[in-house]
N, C-alpha and C positions, 0 to 999 in steps of 0.2 A: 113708388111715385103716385101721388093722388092727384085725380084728371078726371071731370065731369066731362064724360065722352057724348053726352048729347049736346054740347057745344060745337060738336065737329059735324060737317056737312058729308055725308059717302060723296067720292067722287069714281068716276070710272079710271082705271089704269092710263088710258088711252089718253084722256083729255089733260094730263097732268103737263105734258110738253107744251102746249097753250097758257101755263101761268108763269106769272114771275116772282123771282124768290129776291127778297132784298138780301143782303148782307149780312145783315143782323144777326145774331143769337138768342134762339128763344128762350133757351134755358139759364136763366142767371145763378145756379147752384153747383159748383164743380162735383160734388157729391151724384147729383142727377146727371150733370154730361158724363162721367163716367160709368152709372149705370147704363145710360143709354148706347153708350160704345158695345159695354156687354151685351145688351138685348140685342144689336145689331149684328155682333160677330156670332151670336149664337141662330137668331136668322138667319144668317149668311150660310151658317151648316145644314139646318132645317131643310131650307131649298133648295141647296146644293144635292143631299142626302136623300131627301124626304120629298122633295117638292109639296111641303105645305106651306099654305098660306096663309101670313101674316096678316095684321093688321096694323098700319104707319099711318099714325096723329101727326100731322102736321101742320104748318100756315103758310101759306102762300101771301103774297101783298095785300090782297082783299079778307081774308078770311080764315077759320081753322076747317080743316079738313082731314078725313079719313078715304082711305085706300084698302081692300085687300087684294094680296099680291102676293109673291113668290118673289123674296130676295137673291136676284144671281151672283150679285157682287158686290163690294163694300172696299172706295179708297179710302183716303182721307179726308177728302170732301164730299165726296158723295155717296148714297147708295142706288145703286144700277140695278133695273128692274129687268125685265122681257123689252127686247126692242130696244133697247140702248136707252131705256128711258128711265131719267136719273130725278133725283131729289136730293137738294143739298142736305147734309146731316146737321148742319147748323140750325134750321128751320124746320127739325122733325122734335118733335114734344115728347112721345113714349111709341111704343112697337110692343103690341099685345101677340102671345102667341097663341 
């Protein structure tokens, strides 16, 4: 996936519960939704296993944004961070490891 990451703003883990995610889909390429399903379930072990921490490109309503983080858990809408603190996967761009 090709992503000009100085587009995205660091955000702290913590403040992520103060934004709001539309609905939407950021990625309009079934090719890249499903790469990112893999980046995330292979996160999901990392953290689990490793506690290393990723990086999650995302956009919130205002803006794109970056995170690094330790994925604890992965449903189908969302990925759960530390603290019950989620980010829908509809609204995440790419997950660097």
């Amino acid at each position: 996936m090709q992503m000009n990451a100085a587009t995205f703003n660091k955000i702290e883990k913590e403040d992520i519960p103060t934004l709001k995610f539309p609905d939407k889909e950021v990625l309009m390429d079934n090719e890249l939704i499903k790469e990112r399903a893999a980046e995330l379930n292979r996160a999901l072990l990392l953290g689990n296993l490793e506690h290393i921490k990723i990086k999650i490109y995302f956009e919130d309503d205002n803006a794109r944004k970056v995170v690094e983080t330790t994925v604890w858990g992965v449903t189908d809408k969302r990925v759960i961070l530390k603290k019950d603190i989620v980010i829908p996967i509809k609204r995440i761009h790419q997950i660097r490891i």
